[in-house]
C-alpha positions in Angstrom: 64.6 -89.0 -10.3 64.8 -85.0 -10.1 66.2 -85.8 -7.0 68.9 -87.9 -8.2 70.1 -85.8 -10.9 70.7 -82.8 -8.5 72.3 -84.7 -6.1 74.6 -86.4 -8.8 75.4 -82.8 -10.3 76.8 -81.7 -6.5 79.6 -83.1 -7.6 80.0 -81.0 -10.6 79.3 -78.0 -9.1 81.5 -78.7 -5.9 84.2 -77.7 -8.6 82.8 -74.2 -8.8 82.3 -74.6 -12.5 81.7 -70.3 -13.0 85.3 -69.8 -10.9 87.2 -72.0 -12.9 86.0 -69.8 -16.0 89.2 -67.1 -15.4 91.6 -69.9 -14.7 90.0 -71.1 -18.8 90.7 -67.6 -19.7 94.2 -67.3 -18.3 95.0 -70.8 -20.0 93.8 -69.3 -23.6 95.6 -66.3 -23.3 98.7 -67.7 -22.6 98.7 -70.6 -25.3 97.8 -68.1 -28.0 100.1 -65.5 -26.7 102.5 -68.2 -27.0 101.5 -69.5 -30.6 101.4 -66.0 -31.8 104.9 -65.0 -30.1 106.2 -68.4 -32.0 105.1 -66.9 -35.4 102.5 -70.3 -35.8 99.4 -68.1 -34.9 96.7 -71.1 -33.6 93.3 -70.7 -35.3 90.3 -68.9 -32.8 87.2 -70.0 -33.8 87.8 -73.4 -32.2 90.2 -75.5 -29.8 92.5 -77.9 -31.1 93.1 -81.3 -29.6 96.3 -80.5 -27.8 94.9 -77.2 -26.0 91.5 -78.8 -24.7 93.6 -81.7 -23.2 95.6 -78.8 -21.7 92.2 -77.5 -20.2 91.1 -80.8 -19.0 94.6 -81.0 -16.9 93.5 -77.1 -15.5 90.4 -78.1 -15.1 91.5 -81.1 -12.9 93.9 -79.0 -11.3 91.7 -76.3 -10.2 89.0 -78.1 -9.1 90.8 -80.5 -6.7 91.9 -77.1 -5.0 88.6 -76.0 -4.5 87.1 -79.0 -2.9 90.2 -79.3 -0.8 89.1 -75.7 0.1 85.7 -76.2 0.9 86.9 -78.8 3.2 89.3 -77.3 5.1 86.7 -74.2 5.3 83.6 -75.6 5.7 83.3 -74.1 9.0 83.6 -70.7 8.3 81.5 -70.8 4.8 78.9 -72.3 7.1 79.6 -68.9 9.0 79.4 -67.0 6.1 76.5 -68.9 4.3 78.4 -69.7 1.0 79.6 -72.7 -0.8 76.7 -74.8 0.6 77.7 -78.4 -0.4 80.5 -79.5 2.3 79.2 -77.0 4.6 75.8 -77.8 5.0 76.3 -81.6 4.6 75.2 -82.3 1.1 78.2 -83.4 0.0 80.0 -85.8 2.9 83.8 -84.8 3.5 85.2 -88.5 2.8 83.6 -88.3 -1.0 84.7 -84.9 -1.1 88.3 -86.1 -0.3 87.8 -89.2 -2.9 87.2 -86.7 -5.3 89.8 -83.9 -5.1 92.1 -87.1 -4.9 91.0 -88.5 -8.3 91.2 -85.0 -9.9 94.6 -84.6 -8.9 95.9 -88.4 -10.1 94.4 -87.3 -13.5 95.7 -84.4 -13.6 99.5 -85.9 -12.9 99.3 -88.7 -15.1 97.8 -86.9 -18.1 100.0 -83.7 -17.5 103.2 -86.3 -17.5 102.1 -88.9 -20.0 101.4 -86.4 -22.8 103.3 -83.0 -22.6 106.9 -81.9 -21.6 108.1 -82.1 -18.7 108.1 -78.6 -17.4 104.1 -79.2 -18.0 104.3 -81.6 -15.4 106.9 -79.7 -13.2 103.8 -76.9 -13.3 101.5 -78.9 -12.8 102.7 -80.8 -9.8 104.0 -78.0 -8.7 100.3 -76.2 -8.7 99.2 -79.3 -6.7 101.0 -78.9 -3.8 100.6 -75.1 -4.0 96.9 -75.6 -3.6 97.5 -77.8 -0.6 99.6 -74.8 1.0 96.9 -72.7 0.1 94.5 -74.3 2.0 95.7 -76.7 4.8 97.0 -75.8 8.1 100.0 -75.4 9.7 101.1 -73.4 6.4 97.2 -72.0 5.1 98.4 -69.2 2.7 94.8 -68.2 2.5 95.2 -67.3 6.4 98.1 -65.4 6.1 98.0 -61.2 5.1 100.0 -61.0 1.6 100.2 -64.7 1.0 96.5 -64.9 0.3 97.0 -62.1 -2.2 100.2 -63.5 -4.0 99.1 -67.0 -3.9 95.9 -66.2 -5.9 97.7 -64.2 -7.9 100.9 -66.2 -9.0 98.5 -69.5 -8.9 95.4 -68.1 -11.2 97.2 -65.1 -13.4 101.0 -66.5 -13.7 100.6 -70.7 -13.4 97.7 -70.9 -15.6 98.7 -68.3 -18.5 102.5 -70.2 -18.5 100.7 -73.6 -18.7 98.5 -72.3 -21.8 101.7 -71.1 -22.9 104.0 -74.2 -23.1 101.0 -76.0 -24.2 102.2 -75.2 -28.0 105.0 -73.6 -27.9 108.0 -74.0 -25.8 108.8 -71.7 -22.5 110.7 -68.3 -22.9 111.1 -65.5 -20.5 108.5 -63.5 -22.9 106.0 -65.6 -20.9 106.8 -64.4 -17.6 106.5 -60.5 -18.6 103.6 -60.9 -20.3 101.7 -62.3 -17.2 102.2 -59.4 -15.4 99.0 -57.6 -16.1 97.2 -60.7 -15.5 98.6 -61.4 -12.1 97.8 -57.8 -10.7 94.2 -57.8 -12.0 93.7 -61.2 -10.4 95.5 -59.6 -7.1 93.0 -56.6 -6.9 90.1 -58.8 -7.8 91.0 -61.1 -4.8 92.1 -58.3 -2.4 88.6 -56.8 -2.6 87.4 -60.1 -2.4 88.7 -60.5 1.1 86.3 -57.4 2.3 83.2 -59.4 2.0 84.1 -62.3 4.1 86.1 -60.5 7.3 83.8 -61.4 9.7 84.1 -65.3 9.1 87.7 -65.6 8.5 88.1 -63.6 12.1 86.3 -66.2 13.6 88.0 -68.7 11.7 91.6 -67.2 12.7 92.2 -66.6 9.1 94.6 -63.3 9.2 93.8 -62.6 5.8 94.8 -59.0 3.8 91.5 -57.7 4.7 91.5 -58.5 8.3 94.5 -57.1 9.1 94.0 -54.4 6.8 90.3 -53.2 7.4 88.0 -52.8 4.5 89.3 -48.7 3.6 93.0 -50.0 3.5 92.5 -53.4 1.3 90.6 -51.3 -0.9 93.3 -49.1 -1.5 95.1 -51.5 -1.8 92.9 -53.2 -4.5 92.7 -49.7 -6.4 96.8 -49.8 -6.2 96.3 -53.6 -8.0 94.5 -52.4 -10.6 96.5 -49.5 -11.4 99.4 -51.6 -11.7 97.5 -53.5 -14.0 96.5 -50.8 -16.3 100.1 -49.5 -16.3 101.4 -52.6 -17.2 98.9 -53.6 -19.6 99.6 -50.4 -21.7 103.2 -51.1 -21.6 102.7 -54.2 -23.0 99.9 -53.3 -25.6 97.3 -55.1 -23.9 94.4 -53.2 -24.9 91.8 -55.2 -23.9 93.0 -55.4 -20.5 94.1 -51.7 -20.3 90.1 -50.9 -20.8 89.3 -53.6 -18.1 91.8 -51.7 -15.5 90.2 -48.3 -16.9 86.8 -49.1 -15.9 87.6 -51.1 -12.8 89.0 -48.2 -11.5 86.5 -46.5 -11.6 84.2 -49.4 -10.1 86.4 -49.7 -7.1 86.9 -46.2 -6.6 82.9 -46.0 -6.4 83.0 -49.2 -3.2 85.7 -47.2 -1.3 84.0 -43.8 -1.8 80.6 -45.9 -0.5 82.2 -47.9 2.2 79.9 -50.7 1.6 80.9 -54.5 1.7 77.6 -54.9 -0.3 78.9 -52.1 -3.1 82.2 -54.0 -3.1 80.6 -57.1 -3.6 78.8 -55.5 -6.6 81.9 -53.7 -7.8 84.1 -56.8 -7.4 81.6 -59.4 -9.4 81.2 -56.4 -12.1 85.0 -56.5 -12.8 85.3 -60.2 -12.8 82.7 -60.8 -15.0 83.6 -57.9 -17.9 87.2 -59.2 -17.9 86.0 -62.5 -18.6 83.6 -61.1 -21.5 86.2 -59.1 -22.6 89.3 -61.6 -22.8 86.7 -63.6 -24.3 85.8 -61.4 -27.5 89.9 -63.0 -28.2 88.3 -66.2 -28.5 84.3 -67.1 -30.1 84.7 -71.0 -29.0 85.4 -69.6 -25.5 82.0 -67.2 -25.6 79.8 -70.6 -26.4 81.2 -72.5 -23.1 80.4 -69.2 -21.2 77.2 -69.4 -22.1 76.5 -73.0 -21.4 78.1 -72.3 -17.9 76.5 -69.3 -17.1 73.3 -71.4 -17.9 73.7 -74.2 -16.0 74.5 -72.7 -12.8 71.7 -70.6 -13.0 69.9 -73.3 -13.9 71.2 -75.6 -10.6 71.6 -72.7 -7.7 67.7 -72.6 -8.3 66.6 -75.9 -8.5 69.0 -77.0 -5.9 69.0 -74.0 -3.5 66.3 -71.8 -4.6 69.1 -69.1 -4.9 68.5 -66.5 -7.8 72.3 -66.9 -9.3 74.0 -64.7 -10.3 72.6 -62.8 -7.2 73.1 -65.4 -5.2 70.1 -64.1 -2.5 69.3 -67.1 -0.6 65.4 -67.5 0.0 65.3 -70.7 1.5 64.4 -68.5 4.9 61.8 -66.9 3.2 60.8 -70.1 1.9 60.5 -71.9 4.9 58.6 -69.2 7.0 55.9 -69.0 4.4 55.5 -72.8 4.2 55.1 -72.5 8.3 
């Protein structure tokens, strides 16, 4: 029975539940951003019915692309030793496909049935962005700059303009307010890049960190999240100027070492105190966290034997001492 669950809940998890958490927070800035910019300030101690719809649709969204990127790359996070569910067989490709199919016609006919239509115009639109993303001939993930400005204008723009026109209706405000949001997503992503070079070589990704080198994208990272402090201030974006601040600082600390392993620590530092931070906006938000943060720790070991959030596989160690 044990069994069963576990194997029902790979599913669930191929939608990377704890990654989908920024693409949440982007969503909630921009629909209160919006509601406040409107002058109809939406309450914050719990979501209304139009805005968790909303979610459901991002959700939906963002979880198709990440199975259809576990498919396409199962190779190389084989390589790599991540993402274990395509890659090591556990979840077969063809119910992978099923899935990420039935994500996607949700996502269209909830996002066209009940909002307007430039919510569906995003939302189709974020579809076949997440198929460019991943898929070959195009594969923006494989491609130097692409990679960065995909993850950026899909995560910190599409998602904070589709919490926006979820209550209130589109204005340029929208567009200058995600700026800080896209660059801090950029940087975060850039860095990100560092710790799997060696797979995406062999995979004949040429993504910013393989053509780069790991001193380079990290400069390049730093020059992300200054831009994301700068912009943040100019925008009174307190919250986020502190995040910049400190990450600074973080990723200064990984170049300085040289490490993957400190940029890997530096990277999942600053991804996880912008979440807490942008969170403090919104107590509902906090409570979901927790159940999320929960969960997967709760699965990665019962499923893997992995110690999330460290994510240190011991199955090796495992099986050597049962030998």
């Amino acid at each position: 029975m044990r069994n069963l669950v576990l194997a029902s809940l790979d599913y669930v998890f191929l939608l990377r539940p704890v990654i989908l958490i920024p693409g949440w927070v982007f969503m909630l800035l921009g629909y209160y951003s919006g509601r406040f910019w409107t002058g109809d300030p939406a309450p914050r101690w719990y979501p209304g019915g139009t805005l968790l719809l909303s979610l459901v649709i991002g959700t939906a969204v963002m979880g198709a692309m990440y199975v259809l990127n576990q498919i396409c790359d199962r190779e190389t996070d084989r390589l790599n030793r991540k993402l274990y569910l395509i890659s090591e067989g556990r979840v077969p490709v063809g119910a992978a496909v099923a899935e990420l199919i039935v994500l996607n016609a949700a996502a269209l006919f909830l996002a066209w049935r009940f909002f307007a239509p430039a919510y569906g115009v995003l939302v189709t639109a974020s579809i076949v962005g997440g198929v460019a993303y991943s898929v070959r001939p195009v594969r923006l993930k494989g491609r130097a700059g692409w990679d960065i400005a995909a993850n950026a204008a899909g995560f910190g723009g599409v998602a904070y303009v589709l919490g926006w026109i979820t209550g209130s209706p589109c204005h340029p405000v929208a567009l200058l307010g995600v700026l800080p949001y896209m660059m801090a997503v950029g940087a975060i992503h850039t860095n990100a890049t560092v710790l799997d070079i060696e797979g995406d070589k062999a995979g004949g990704d040429a993504t910013i960190a393989v053509r780069l080198g790991i001193r380079r994208t990290l400069w390049l990272g730093i020059a992300l999240t200054a831009g994301a402090l700068i912009s943040a201030l100019a925008l009174s974006e307190m919250l986020t100027a502190v995040w910049a601040a400190g990450s600074l600082i973080a990723f200064g600390w990984a170049l300085w070492k040289g490490d993957p392993g400190k940029v890997a620590t530096a990277n999942q530092l600053s991804g996880r105190v912008f979440v807490v931070l942008q969170g403090l906006r919104f107590p509902h938000f906090l409570v979901w966290l927790v159940i999320v943060y929960l969960g997967t720790k709760w699965y990665y070991n019962a499923r893997f034997g992995i110690d999330y959030p460290s994510m240190k596989d011991s199955r090796d160690e495992i099986q050597a001492a049962r030998a």
